[in-house]
N, C-alpha and C positions, 0 to 999 in steps of 0.2 A: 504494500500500500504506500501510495505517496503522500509527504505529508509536507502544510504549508507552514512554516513558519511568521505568526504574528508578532512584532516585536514593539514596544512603547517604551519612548527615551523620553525623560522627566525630568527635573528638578529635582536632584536626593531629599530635599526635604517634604516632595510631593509622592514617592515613591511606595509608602506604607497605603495610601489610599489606592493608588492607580492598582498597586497588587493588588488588592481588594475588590476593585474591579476588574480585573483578571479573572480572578477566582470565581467569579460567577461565569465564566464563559468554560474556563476548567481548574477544577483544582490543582492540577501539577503544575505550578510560574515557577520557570527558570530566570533566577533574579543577577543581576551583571552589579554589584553594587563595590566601588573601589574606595568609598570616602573614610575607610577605617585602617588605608594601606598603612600609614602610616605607624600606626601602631602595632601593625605587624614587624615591621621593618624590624621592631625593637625585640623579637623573639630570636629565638635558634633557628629559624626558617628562614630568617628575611632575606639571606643571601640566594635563598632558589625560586624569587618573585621573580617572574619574567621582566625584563626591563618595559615592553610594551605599554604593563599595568602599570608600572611606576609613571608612565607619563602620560599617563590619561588623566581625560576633564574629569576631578574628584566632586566636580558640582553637579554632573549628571549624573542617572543610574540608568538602567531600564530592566522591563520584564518581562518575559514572553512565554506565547501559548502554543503549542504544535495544533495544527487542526485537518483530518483526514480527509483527505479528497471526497470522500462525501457527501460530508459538510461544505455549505456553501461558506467561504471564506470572505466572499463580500458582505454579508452579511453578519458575519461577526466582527467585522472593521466597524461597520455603519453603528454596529451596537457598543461599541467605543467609543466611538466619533462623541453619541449621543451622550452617553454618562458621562464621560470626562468633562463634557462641556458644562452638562448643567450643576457639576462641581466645582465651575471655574479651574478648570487647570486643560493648559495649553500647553500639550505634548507632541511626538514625531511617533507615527506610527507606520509602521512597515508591514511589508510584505513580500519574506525573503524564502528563494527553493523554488518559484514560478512566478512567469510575467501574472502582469494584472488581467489581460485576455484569459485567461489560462482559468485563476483562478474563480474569475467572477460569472464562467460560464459551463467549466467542467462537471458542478458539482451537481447539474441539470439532469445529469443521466441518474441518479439515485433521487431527484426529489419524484415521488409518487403520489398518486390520489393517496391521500390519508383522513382516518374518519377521526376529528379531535373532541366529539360529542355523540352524545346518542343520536342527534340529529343532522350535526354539523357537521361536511366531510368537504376539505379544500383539495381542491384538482389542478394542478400546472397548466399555464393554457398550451403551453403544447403538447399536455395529453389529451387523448379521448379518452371517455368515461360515460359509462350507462348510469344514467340517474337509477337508487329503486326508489320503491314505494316508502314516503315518507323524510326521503332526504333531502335535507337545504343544498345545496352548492356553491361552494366561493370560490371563482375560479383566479387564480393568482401567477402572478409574476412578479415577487418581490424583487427586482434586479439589485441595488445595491443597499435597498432598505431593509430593517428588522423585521420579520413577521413572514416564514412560511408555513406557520403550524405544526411546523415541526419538534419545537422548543416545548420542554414542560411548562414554562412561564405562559403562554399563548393557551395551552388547552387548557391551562386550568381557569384561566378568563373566561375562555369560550363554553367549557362545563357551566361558569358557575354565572353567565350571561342566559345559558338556557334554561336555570331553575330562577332566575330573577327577572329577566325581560320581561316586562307587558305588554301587552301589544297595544300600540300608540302613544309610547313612550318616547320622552326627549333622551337622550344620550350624547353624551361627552366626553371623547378618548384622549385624552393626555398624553402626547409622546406615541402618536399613533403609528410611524415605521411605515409598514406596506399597505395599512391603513384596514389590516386585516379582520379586528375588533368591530369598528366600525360596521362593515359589510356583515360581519356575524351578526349586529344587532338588528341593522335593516332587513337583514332575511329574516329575523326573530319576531319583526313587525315592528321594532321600532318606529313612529309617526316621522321622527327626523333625528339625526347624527350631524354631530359636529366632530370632525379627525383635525387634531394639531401636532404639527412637531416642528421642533427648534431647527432643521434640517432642510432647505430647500427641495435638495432633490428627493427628500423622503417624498416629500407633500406632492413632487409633480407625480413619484411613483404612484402614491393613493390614488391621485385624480386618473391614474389608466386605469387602475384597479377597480375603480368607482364607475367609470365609464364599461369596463369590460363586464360586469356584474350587473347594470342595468342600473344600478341602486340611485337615484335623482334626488333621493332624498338625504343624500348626505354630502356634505359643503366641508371642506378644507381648507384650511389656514397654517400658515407657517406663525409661531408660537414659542417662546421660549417659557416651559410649562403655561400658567395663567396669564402671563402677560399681556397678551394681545387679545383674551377673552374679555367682556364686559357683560356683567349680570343686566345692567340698565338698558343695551341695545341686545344679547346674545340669546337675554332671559334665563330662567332658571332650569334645571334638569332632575330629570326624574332616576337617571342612572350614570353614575363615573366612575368610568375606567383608568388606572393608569398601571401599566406593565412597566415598570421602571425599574427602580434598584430602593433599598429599604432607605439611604440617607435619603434621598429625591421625595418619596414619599413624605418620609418624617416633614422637610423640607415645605411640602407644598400644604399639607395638612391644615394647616391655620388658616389659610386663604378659602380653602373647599367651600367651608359651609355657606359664603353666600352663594354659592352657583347651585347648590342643591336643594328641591326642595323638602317641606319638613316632612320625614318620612321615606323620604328618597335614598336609594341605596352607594355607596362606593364601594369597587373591588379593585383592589389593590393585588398586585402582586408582581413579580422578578425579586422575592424578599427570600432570602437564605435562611433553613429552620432556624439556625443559631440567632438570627437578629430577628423571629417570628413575635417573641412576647416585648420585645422594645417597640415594635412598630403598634401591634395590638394597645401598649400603651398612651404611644403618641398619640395615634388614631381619637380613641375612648376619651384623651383628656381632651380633646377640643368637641368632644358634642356630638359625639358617634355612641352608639351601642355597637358592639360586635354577634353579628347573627350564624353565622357558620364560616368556615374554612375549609381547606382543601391542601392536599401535601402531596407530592410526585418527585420520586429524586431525590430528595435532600431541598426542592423548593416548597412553597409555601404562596397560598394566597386568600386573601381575607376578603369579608363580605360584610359592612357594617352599614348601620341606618341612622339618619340625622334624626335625634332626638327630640 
């Protein structure tokens, strides 16, 4: 198997977070971190330090992911891109082992129709697929954005969208990627969706996506989380989504509740079990209850309702 290497060069004093965001993509970062040479120097070792090391930028580090040609590789860039960003930190992110052709198209031959609900099964648009009895269809081409359904983070949205959606329901995707959520809710019968992400070319991918799926009733914005939403001209919603990462959440939380209304639900999730009851926390202290959850993997995503 071929495998791509992801690599993100930081600020060593940004380096404990960006791992961290690694680690949601895979637990194994291989960390390049030189700013402590020094004090090696002063061991029984220091004379067998490669000279190399000794003369690298000690203000940089970086960390990196291997990811199998199965995996789409662009798509775990785009999902970097996106949390680094809304953590403020402005990194170098590579992609070393294959050109960018290579990567962002190879991994095509393994995405397949997959059913990420009892109802809900996302199809490539360059496969065929026989609808059965009963099933929604999202047909996708996330080309450089996050969201082909593939991710534990994504189903458990899309599970926990088909026990809370109502039909003729306002919806709100936060950090919407391929805009994939979104189209799950207006197949769900959502009345209308609003998809945002801090991401340009996410938001043109959504609007193919939204066009190739028929779905009219859902509108995109480029967004840096709530920023560019407004309660007073966007209105209030009956359902938000954000597939993000657990600080981004914690982060946005305080703002949520004028976009929802009372009663209205948030599903949160891309939250790592280990940081499940800090979020749960955060959540509950601004005027949420917690209604159910869901766990796949070692992920985590929560379902709570404005109080």
């Amino acid at each position: 198997m071929t495998w791509t290497q992801i690599k993100v060069t930081c600020k060593t004093e940004e380096l404990e977070m960006v791992c961290a965001v690694m680690s949601m993509v895979d637990p194994s970062v291989m960390i390049e971190d030189y700013s402590d040479i020094e004090t090696e120097l002063q061991t029984v070792y220091g004379d067998l330090i490669d000279e190399s090391i000794l003369n690298s930028d000690k203000s940089v580090a970086s960390c990196s992911v291997y990811v199998p040609e199965d995996k789409n590789a662009g798509e775990v860039i785009s999902y970097l891109e996106s949390m680094l960003s809304a953590d403020n930190i402005h990194a170098k992110i590579e992609s070393l082992g294959t050109n960018e052709e290579e990567w962002s198209t190879a991994w095509k031959r393994y995405y397949k129709p997959t059913p990420i609900g009892k109802r809900l099964v996302v199809v490539p648009s360059w496969e065929s697929y026989e609808k059965r009895p009963g099933e929604l269809v999202i047909t996708m081409d996330p080309g450089m954005a996050f969201g082909t359904g593939t991710h534990e983070t994504t189903r458990l949205c899309a599970q926990l969208l088909e026990e809370y959606m109502i039909k003729g329901s306002r919806m709100l995707d936060i950090g919407s990627g391929s805009g994939i959520l979104a189209i799950c809710a207006a197949k769900l019968g959502a009345a209308e969706c609003l998809a945002c992400d801090i991401d340009p070319v996410a938001v043109r991918t959504e609007e193919e996506n939204v066009t190739r799926n028929g779905c009219g009733n859902i509108r995109c914005r480029v967004s840096d989380l709530l920023s560019n939403i407004s309660a007073s001209t966007d209105g209030v919603f009956d359902v938000v989504t954000a597939n993000i990462v657990a600080d981004v959440i914690i982060k946005l939380v305080p703002e949520l509740g004028g976009f929802l209304k009372k009663g209205g639900r948030f599903i949160a999730s891309g939250i790592i079990e280990p940081r499940m009851a800090e979020v749960d926390a955060a959540v509950e202290g601004c005027g949420f209850a917690k209604i159910d959850g869901k766990k796949e993997n070692g992920w985590y995503a929560g379902v709570y309702e404005k109080t």
